[in-house]
Each structure stands twice: as structure tokens, then as C-alpha cells.
N, C-alpha and C positions, 0 to 999 in steps of 0.2 A: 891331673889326668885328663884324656879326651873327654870330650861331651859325652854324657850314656847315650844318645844319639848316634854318637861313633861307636859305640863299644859292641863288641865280639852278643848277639841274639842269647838270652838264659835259655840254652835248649843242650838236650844229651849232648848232642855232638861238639859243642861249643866246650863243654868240658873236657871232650873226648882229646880235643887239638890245647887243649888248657895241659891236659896230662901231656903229649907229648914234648911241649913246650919248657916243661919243668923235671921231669922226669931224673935229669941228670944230675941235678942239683937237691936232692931233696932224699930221703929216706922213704925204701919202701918198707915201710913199718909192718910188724909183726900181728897177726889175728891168733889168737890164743884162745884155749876150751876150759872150762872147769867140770867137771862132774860135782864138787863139792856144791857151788851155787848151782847149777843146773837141779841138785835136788833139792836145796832150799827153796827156791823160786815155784818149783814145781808141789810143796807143798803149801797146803793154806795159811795164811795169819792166824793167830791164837784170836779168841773173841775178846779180850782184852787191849791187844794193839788197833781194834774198831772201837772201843770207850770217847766219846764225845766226836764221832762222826756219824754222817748222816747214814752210815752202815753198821752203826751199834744195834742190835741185837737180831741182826740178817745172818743167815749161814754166810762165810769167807769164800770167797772163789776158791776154785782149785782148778788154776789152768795148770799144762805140760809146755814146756818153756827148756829150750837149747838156745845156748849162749853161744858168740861168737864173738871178741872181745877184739877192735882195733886199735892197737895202742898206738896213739898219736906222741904218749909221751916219752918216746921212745926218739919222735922226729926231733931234727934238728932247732935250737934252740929249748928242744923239749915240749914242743908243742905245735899242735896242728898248723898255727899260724905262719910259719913260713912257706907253707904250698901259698897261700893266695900272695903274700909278698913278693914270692919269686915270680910268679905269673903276670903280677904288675908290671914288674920293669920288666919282660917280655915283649908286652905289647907299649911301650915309650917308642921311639923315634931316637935316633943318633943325635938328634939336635935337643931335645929334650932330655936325654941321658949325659950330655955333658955338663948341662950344668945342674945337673943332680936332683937329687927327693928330697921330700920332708914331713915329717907327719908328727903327729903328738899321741898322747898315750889316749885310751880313752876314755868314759867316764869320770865320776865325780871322783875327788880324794876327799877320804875323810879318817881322821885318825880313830884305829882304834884303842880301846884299853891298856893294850902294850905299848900305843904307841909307834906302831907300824905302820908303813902305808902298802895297801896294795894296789897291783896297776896291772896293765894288761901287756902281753908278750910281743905284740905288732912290734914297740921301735925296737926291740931284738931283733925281730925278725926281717926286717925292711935293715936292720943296718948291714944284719949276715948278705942279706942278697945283694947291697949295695959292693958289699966290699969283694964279695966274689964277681961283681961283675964291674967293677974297678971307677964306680962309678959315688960320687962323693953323698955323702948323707948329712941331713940337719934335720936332728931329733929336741923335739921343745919338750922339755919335764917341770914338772913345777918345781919350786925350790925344795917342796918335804917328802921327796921322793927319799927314797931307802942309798944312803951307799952305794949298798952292793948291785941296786937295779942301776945305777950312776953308773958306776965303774962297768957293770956286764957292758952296757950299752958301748960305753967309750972302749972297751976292751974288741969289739968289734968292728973299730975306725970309723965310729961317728962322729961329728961334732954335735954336742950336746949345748942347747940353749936352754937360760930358764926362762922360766913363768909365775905366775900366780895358780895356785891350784884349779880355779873355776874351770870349766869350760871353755867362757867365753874367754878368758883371761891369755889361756891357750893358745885358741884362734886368732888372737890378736895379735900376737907374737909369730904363728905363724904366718900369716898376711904378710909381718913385716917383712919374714925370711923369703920369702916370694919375691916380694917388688925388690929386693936388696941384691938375686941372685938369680930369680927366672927357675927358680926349683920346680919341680912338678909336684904336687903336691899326691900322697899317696894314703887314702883314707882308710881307718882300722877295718874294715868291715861292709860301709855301703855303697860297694863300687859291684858292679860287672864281673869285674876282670880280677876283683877279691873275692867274690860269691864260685865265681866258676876254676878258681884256684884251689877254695876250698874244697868244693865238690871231688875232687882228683878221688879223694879216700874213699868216697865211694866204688868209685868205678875199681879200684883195687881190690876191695873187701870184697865185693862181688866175685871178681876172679880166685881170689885167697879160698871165701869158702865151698865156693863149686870146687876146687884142686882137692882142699880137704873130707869135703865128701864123698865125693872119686874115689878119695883113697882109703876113703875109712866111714861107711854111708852108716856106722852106727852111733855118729855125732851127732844126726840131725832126727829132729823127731818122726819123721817122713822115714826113716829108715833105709834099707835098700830098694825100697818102689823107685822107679826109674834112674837109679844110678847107675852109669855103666852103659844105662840103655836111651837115653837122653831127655824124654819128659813123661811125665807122671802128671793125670787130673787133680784138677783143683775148680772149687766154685769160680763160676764166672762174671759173678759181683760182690760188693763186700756191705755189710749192714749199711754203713755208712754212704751206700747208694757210688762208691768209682769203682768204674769198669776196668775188671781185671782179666789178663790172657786164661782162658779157659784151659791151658795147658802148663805147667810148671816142668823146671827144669832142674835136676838133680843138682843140687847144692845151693836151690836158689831159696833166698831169703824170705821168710814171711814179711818182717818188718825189721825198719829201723829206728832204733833211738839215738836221740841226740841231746845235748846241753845246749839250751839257748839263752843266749843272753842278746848282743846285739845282732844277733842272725846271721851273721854270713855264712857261719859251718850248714847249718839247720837248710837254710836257703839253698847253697852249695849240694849239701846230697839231696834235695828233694827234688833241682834240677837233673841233677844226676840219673837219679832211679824212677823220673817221672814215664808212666808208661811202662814200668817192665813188669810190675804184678809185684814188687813190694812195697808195702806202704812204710808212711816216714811219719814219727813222731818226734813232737819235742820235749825237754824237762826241765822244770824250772825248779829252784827256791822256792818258797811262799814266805821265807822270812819277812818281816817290814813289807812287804808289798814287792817284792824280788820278781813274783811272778808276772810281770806287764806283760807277757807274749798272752798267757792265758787269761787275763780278763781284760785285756785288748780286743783278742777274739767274743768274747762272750758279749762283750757291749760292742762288738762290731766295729770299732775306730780305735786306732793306734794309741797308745799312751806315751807320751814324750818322754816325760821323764820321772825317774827314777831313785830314790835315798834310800838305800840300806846297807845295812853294815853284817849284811848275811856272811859266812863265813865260805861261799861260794864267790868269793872274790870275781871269779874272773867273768863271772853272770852277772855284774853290777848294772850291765848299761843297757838302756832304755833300745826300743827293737829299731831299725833302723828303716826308711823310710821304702828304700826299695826292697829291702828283706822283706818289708810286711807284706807287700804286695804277692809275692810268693809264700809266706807264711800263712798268710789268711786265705789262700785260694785252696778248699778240702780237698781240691781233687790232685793235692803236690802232696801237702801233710793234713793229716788226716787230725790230728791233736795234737792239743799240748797238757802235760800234767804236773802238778806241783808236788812238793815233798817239803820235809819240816829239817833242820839240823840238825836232828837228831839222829833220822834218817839216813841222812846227807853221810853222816861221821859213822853210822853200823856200817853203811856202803863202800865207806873205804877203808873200815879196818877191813871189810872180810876181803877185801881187793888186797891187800897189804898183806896180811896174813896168812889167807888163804891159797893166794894165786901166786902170792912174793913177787908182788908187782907193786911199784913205788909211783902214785900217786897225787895229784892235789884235789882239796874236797871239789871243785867244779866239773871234774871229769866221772863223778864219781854219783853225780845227779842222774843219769841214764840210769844205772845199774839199779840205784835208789827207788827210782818208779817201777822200775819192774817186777821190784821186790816188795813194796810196801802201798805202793796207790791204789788202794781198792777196785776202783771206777778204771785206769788200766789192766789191770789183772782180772777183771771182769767181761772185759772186751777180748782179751786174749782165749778166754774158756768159753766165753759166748761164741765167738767167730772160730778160734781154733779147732773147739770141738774135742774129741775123744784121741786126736791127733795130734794136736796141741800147735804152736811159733815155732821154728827158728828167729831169732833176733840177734840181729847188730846190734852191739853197745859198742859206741865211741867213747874209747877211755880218751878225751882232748889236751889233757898234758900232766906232767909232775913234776911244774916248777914252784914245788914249795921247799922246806926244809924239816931238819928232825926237829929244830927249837921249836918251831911253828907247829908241826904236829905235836909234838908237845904236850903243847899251852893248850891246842884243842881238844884234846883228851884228857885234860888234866891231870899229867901226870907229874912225875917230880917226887917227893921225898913223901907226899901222903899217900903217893901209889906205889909206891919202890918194891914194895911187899909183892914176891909170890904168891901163886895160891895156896902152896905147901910154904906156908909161914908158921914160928914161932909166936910165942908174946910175951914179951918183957918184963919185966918186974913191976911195973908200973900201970901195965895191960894193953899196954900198945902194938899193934903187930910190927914186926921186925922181919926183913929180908934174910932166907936162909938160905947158904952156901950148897945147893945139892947139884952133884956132877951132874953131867950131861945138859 
């Protein structure tokens, strides 16, 4: 790709011409309401889900909290990552577009239990834009990549190269495909012109929930105070010391959450909505140390790298270098906060369940914090007040499967049982035939 030297300033407008740029190619995804979670969120945790945190035996927040839910997994390939893909080969040159892209997946593989591997959605994404814009792609996968991630790939008119699992192993291989072919190479995440690709979903979600407040201002915790009528007050700083428009604008957002892993998405809307009066969080795992955004930040310096086999797959990789730079600056994102798997998996049954919205656990990390991180939900009722957020959650994709949800919920032939179960002769509970 160009030097970042060349590349398109991290600023709104940069996104602004990022969204035009892609707009045709790409899905304007759906923002969806729950009143279901709206009133769980908005009620406190029981003092038992605080047992062995530093908020065991504190009264539970109880902020007032509306949801507005961008489903990315709706976008094409199923996830957020083809806005910054397509926004890449945008900004290439004729001369650098013929003779094609190349990228590799990202982060570490590591097999789990099952025996799966998982990987990240970029060379899906970069093959779909390649091949809509007729332009050749070489994607390097290591050899114990899945089948089915093999064939999607190749099923998109890639040429697919192996590798060895590592990183560096990777990289080495694609170097070769470089010097062998003059590819451009087009990285998962810490580029420019991926950050301000990603960013798009904001600038939509922003217009998506101002239309739906317009139209219906008893969505939003703010109610009908300047709907219709154009702005309504709001404090003109936030604890956390960034200065905010002392005036707000019917349908406009308190805050946004995000899933961070290698930051482009996080980095992307923070660019985005830098300056309009909504702050931007992010959400991490804590599994095995998943979280490097947030104690990256804490100890002030970046964390390279990253081993865990959190069940937020797509959060595996380590925050990227120019993402930090906008991740750690408070006055773009204001936090980041972690969450446990367990968490992680209540977050997307009720997404699943509730919403009948089809999911994978890393999209499912936003909703998570919102719902269970004390120290978030604490800042929401401290600052929110008697009024309480509006909040974006970025649901970022649902490329997983039913086996695979599955196995994470454990279900199979010891959960087959109803709750309106029999029991056996034996004393087993046994699944019962009841209509409906």
C-alpha cells in the first residue's frame, strides 16, 4: 500500500470521502432496538455476579441504558471487514491494481480442543473486493487453516498460497508473493485507508439513529426533548475531562461500544465521531490475557503480542501500531473494558435468542460490557445520571456456525432436554414431544 505518509489524514472527513468511496459496494446494514435488553441493562446486577471483584459487597450501579444495535453481520462476507477492504483498493493506482493484492490472515493459529482453527475475515474480504473489482488476489493461509475457510476464500477468485502457521512464517511467504508479482500488499487492519474504511459504520449508525428518533423519540432515553425540534442541552464536559458540544441533537448518541482486537474497527469509529459529543469505548476478552488494548493503556505502552484461545476468536490479535496511537489518545476513546466467557456466551445467547439475531461470540463483547462490567455501568449512571446513554453496540459479524455454537454452550445429547422434561426409568431427564 502507499507510504502512511501518502495516505488519506485520520480525520471525520477522511471517513466522510472513505464512505463515498465504497458506499456502492458494500451493505448499508441494519440498527435494530430491543426493549428486552434495554431492560436488563437498565437493571442492576444481583450482588452475587460482584462475588470475587473489587465491587463485592458495593451496592450494583443502576444506570438507564437504550440500545442501538449496528449489525455488521449482516454486511457482506458477514462482517464489518469488507468496508476497509473495499476502501483499500479505492485508493491503489491503475498501475498497482493490475498487478493485484495480497494479504494473510491475521494473528496467531492455534488449535483448539475441537481441533479448529480460527482466523480472521480480512482475506474474505479483500478477495470479495478484489474480484468485484476484477482485479487478481493472493491470499497466504497456513496449511491448518479449516476447509471451509480454504474453499470460502477460493470460492471468491483468490489464489490461495500456503504457509506455516506463525506470523513471521506468513510474512515470509508473502514478501515472496510481492518480489514474484509487484502485488500490493493490503494489511488486515493497520493501514489508513483500513481504519477510515472501517470508520464508514459509524457515520451510518449516526444517521440510522437520529432517522429512528425522528420517528419514534420514545427509543432514546432523552425522550422527545428536542426531537423534531433539533437540539436539546447536555453538560459541556465529561468526568473524564473531553470537551463536549454543550448542545445535543435529537437522536444523537451518548456513546459508542466497540470490540477491539487489532483496532482498526475501534480506531475507525473513534475517527469518525471524534468531536461530535459521543464518546467511544472499547471491549475486550480478559480470557488468557485477550485484553492488551486495556492493560496496554493502563501501563501506558502498547503490548505486541498476544496467546489466547478466548472463545472471541476474532479479538485474538495484538492492537496494532497505528491503532494505538488513536486508541490510547482519551480524547477519541475514552475506555476500554474487559469481560469473562462466560459473559461473552450470556451476551450472545440473549442476542440470539432474544433479538433472533445470528451472531459470533466477538461481536458479542460490546453488548457484554454493557451488561456486566461494573466499572462501565458505573460510568454510564455516574455521568448519565437520572437520564441515563443512548449506546451503539456494534454487533462486527456472525461468521461462525450452529456446530460451533454448539460446542460453546454445550449442548448435544446432555442438553437435548427441555425444560418441561420427563425422567426415565433410570432417572435421566429425557426430551419431551410438546406441540408448539
Amino acid at each position: 500500500m502507499p507510504q502512511r505518509s501518502e495516505s488519506l489524514l485520520l480525520n471525520r472527513s477522511s471517513v466522510q470521502v472513505a464512505q463515498k468511496a465504497i458506499q456502492q459496494y458494500i451493505h448499508y446494514t441494519p440498527v435494530v432496538t430491543s426493549k428486552t435488553l434495554n431492560e436488563l441493562a437498565s437493571t442492576p446486577q444481583s450482588s452475587g455476579a460482584l462475588i470475587d471483584t473489587k465491587y463485592e459487597g458495593s451496592n450494583p450501579a443502576h444506570p438507564k441504558i437504550r440500545f442501538f444495535f449496528k449489525c455488521e453481520n449482516y454486511q457482506k462476507i458477514g462482517a464489518f471487514k469488507s468496508r476497509g477492504a473495499f476502501h483499500a483498493l479505492s485508493r491503489l493506482s491503475k498501475e498497482q491494481l493490475s498487478k493485484g493484492v495480497v494479504t494473510h490472515s491475521s494473528g496467531e493459529f492455534y488449535k483448539n480442543t475441537e481441533d479448529e482453527i480460527t482466523e480472521g475475515n480480512h482475506a474474505q474480504a479483500l478477495a470479495l473486493a478484489a474480484r468485484t473489482h476484477g482485479v487478481k488476489a493472493y491470499i497466504v493461509m497456513p496449511t491448518i487453516s479449516t476447509p471451509s475457510k480454504i474453499a470460502a476464500t477460493k470460492g471468491y477468485g483468490a489464489e490461495v498460497i500456503f504457509s506455516g502457521s506463525t506470523s513471521q512464517e506468513r510474512e515470509a511467504v508473502v514478501e515472496d508473493v510481492i518480489k514474484k508479482t509487484g502485488a500490493t500488499l493490503i494489511p488486515p487492519y493497520d493501514h489508513p485507508h483500513i481504519i477510515l474504511g472501517q470508520g464508514t459504520m459509524a457515520l451510518e449508525l449516526e444517521k440510522q439513529v437520529q432517522e429512528l428518533v425522528e420517528n419514534e423519540p420514545s427509543l432514546s432515553v432523552h425522550g422527545p426533548c428536542g426531537a423534531g425540534r433539533g437540539l436539546s442541552h447536555i453538560d459541556d464536559t465529561s468526568q473524564h475531562g473531553n470537551v463536549r458540544s454543550c448542545e445535543r441533537r435529537a437522536g444523537q448518541l451518548d456513546a459508542v461500544v466497540a470490540p477491539l482486537g487489532g483496532g482498526g474497527m475501534l480506531a475507525g469509529i473513534a475517527t469518525a465521531l471524534y468531536h461530535t459529543g459521543t464518546r467511544v469505548f472499547g471491549a475486550e476478552p480478559s480470557f488468557e490475557g485477550a485484553d492488551d488494548g486495556r492493560r496496554g493503556l493502563e501501563a501506558k505502552q502498547r503490548i505486541t503480542t498476544v496467546k489466547t484461545l478466548t472463545i472471541a476468536d476474532g479479538l485474538r490479535t495484538p492492537m496494532g501500531e497505528i491503532n494505538w496511537t488513536v486508541i490510547s489518545d482519551k480524547s477519541k476513546v475514552e475506555g476500554v473494558f474487559a469481560v469473562t466467557e462466560e459473559q461473552i456466551l450470556s451476551a450472545m445467547r440473549l442476542v440470539v435468542e432474544r433479538m433472533k439475531v445470528f451472531i459470533e461470540p466477538s461481536a458479542a463483547v460490546a453488548l457484554a460490557v454493557c451488561l456486566y462490567n461494573e466499572e462501565f455501568r458505573e460510568v454510564v449512571e455516574e455521568e448519565g445520571g437520572e437520564e441515563g446513554w443512548d449506546i451503539g453496540v456494534i454487533l462486527s459479524g456472525g461468521n461462525t456456525t450452529f456446530e460451533a455454537t454448539s460446542k460453546m454452550f454445550g449442548t448435544g445429547e446432555r442438553r437435548a432436554e427441555r425444560a418441561e422434561a420427563k425422567v426415565g426409568r433410570d432417572g435421566e431427564r429425557l426430551a419431551e414431544n410438546v406441540a408448539g
